[in-house]
C-alpha positions in Angstrom: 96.9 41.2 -212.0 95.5 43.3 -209.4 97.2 43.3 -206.1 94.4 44.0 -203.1 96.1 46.2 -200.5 93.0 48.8 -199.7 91.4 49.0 -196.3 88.1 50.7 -196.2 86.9 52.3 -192.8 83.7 53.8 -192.3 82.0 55.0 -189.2 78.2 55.4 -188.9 77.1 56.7 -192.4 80.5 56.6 -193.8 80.3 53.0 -193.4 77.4 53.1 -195.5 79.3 54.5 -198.2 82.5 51.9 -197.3 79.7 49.2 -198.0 79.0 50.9 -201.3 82.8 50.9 -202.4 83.2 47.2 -201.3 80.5 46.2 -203.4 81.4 47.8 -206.3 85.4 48.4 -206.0 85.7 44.7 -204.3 88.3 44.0 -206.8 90.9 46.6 -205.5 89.6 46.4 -201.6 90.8 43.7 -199.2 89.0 44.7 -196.1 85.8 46.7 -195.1 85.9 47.7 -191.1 82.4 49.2 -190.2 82.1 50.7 -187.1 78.2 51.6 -185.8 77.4 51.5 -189.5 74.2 52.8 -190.6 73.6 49.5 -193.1 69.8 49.5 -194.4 67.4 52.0 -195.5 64.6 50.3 -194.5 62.0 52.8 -192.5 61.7 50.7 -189.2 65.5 50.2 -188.9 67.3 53.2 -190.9 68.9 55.9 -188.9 66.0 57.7 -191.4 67.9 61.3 -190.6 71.0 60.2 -192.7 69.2 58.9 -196.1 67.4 62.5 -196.1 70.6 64.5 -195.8 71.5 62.4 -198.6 68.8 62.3 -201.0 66.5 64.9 -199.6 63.3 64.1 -198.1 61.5 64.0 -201.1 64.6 61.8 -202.9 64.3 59.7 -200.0 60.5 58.9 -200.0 60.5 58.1 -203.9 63.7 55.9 -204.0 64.7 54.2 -200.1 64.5 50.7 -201.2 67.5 51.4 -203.2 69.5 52.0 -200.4 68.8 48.5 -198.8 72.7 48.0 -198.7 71.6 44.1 -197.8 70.2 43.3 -201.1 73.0 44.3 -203.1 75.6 42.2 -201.1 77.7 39.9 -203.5 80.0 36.6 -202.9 83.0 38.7 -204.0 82.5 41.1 -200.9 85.7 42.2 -199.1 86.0 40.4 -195.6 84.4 42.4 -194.0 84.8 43.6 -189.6 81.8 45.0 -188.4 81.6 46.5 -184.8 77.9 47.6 -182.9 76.7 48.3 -179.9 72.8 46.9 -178.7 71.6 49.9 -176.9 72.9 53.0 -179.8 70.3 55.5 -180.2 71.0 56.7 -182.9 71.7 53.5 -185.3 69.3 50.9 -185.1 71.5 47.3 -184.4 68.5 45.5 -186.5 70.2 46.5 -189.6 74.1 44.8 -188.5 72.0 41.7 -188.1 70.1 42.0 -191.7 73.9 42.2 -192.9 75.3 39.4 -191.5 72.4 37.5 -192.8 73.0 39.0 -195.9 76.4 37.9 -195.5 76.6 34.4 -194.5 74.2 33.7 -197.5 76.6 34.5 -199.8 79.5 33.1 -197.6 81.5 36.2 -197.3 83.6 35.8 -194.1 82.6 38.5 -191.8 83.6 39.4 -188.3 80.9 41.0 -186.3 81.4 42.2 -182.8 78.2 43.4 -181.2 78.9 45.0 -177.5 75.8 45.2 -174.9 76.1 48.7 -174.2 77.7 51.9 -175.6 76.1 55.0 -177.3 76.6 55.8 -181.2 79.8 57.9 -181.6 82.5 56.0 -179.6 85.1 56.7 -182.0 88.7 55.3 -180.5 87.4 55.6 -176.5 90.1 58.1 -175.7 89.5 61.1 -173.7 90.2 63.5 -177.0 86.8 62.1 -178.3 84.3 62.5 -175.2 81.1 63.5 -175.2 80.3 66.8 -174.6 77.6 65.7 -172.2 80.3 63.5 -169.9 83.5 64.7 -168.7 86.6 62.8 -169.7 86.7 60.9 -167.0 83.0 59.3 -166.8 83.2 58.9 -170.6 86.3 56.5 -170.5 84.6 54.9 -167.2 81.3 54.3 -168.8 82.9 53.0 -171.9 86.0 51.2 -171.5 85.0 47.8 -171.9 84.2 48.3 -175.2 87.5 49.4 -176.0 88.5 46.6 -177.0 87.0 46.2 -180.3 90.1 47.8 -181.5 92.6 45.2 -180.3 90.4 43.2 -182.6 90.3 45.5 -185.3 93.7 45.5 -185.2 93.9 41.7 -185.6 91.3 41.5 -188.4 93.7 44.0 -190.1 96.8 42.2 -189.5 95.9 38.8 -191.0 
């Protein structure tokens, strides 16, 4: 018998890769938590940048339909937390929403918490992580709200 104790955490691209684990190491993982996750390789919605650092650009033009993470989602998915924000930049919120669709048709519970505003790269919202383009201050001003996403993290984790 295999005892699920594993929590996967990915932010941005590394949630990409979390994604991959959970499909294909569901058996030992209990949770995913994806945090901005870059989530679909398809060309109007894919942070494009991260699938050519990957694969190379040339990799990348011959074989992106592969990495449409949506089509490979599976009923025996972790339960999955997923945490976005409308207005990032940098990762395209289109491709959370492709997942939860991909999600609720094969009924895999998953908590998603989209926030109105916030740029890619929030981390934890503690003054140790602040943009370089925002003093401490203004950074936990502009962003506090969102903060908590990580009470509810926290909870996902717990039950």
């Amino acid at each position: 018998m295999i005892i699920k104790k594993l929590f996967v955490l990915g932010f941005s691209a590394g949630a990409h890769l979390a994604l991959l684990l959970g499909n294909k190491y569901y058996y030992y993982i209990s949770k995913l938590v994806l945090l901005y996750p870059v989530t679909t390789s398809k060309r109007k919605i894919a942070h494009n940048e991260s699938f050519k650092y990957l694969l190379g650009k040339e990799e990348y033009r011959l074989r992106y339909k592969d990495f449409y993470i949506e089509k490979i989602i599976h009923n025996e998915m972790p339960e999955t937390f997923v945490f976005h924000t409308e207005d990032d930049d940098i990762v395209n919120v289109l491709g959370v929403y492709k997942l939860a669709e991909a999600y609720s048709k094969m009924k895999v519970p998953l908590h998603l918490h989209v926030f109105p505003k916030g740029r890619h790269g929030l981390s934890t919202i503690e003054k140790r992580v602040a943009f370089i383009d925002q003093s401490e201050e203004e950074f936990i001003k502009d962003n506090d709200f969102v903060k908590s996403y990580i009470s509810l993290m926290i909870d996902f984790l717990r039950k």
